[in-house]
C-alpha positions in Angstrom: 61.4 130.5 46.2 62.6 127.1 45.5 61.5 123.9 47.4 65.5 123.7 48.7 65.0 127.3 50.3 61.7 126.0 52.1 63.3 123.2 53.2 66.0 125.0 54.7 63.9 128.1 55.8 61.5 125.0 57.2 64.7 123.5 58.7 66.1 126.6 60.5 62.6 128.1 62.3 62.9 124.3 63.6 65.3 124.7 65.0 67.3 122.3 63.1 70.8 123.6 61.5 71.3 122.9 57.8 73.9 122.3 56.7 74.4 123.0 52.6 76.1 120.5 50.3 76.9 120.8 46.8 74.3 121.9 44.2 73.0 123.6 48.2 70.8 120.9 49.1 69.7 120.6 52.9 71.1 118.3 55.1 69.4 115.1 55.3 67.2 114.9 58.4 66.2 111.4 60.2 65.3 108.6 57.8 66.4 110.5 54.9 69.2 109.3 52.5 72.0 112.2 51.4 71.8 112.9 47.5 74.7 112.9 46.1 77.8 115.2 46.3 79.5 116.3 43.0 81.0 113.3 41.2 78.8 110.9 42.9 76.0 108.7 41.8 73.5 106.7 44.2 70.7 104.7 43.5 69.5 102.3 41.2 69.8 104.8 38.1 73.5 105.8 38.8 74.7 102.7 37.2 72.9 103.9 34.0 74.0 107.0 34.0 77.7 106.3 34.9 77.7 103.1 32.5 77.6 99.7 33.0 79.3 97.8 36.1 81.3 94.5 36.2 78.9 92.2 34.4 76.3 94.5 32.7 76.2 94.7 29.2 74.8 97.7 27.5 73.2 97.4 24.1 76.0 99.1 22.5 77.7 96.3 23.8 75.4 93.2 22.3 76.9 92.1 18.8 73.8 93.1 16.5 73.2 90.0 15.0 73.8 87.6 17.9 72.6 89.6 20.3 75.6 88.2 22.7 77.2 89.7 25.0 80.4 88.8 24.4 82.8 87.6 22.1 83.0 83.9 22.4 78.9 83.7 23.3 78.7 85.8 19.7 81.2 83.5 18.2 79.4 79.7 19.2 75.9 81.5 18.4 77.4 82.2 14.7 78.4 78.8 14.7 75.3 77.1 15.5 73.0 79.3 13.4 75.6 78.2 10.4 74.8 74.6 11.4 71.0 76.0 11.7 71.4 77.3 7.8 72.3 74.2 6.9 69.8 72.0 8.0 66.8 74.5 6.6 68.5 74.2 3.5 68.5 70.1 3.3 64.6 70.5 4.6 64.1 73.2 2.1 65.9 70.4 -0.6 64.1 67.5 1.0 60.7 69.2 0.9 61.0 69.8 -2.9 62.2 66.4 -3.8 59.1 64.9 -1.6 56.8 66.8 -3.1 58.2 66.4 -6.9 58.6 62.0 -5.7 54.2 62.5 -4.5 53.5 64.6 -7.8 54.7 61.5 -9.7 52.8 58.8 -7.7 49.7 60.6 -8.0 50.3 61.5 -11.9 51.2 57.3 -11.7 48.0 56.7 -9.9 45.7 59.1 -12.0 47.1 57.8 -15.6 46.5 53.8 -14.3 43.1 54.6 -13.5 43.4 55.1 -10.0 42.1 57.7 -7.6 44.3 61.1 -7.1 44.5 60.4 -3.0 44.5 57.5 -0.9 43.7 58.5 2.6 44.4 55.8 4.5 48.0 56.4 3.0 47.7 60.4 4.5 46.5 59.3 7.6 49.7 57.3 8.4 51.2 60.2 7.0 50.1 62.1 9.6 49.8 60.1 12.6 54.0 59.4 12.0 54.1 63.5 12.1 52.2 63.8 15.4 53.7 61.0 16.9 57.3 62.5 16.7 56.3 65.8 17.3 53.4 65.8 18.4 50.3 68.5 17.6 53.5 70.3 15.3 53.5 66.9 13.4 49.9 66.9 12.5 50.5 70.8 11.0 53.4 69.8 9.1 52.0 66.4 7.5 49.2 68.7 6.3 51.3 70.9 4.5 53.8 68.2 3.1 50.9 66.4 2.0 49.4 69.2 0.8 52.6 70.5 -1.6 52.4 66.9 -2.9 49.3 66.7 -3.9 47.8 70.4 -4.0 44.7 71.3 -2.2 42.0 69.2 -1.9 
């Protein structure tokens, strides 16, 4: 016996008529909500199931390397991350000549009989770093100064 037959056995010793509806569910009683009829969805799953309404996006929708939504959110996103690629490339370039320019002062240094660092020359280094970008700026004087002069 299934838990619809109970319900309507349960329904009719009641006293209660039931009425069936498709798939022959039981009438809803008090407080209850109806399920759905044939062709009808209800509840926060229907819009799932019957696709997305006015304004959802599905993720067959997103454009896969965006992640947008829509065309011209995809577009100005491909735009910016160009702009994006661009300026990691002039870091990447900048990076390389920094570190080639510090090379040859400390090789400079070294050869006139000088010492291979001078700290007081990384610490304003560094305290430029943090001041623009704060406790980032302290990471990335370390490593600039660091693929200048290798390791200490």
């Amino acid at each position: 016996m299934t838990a619809e037959t109970v319900d309507q056995q349960s329904a009719e010793t009641a006293g209660e008529e039931s009425a069936p509806t498709a798939g022959n569910q039981s009438a809803p009683t008090a407080g209850e909500e109806s399920a759905p009829t044939a062709g009808e969805q209800s509840g926060p799953t229907a819009s799932r199931e019957s696709g997305p309404t006015a304004g959802q996006v599905t993720g067959e929708d997103l454009d896969q390397k965006t992640g947008a939504g829509a065309a011209p959110a995809a577009a100005a996103i491909r735009a910016k991350r160009e702009r994006i690629d661009a300026i990691d490339q002039a870091i990447i370039d900048l990076w390389l000549e920094r570190a080639s320019l510090s090379q040859e002062v400390g090789k400079t240094r070294m050869a006139s009989g000088g010492t291979r660092l001078v700290l007081a020359r990384e610490r304003e280094i560094v305290e430029r770093f943090r001041s623009a970008l704060g406790p980032d700026g302290t990471q990335v004087a370390l490593l600039l100064l660091r693929s200048g002069r290798g390791p200490l």
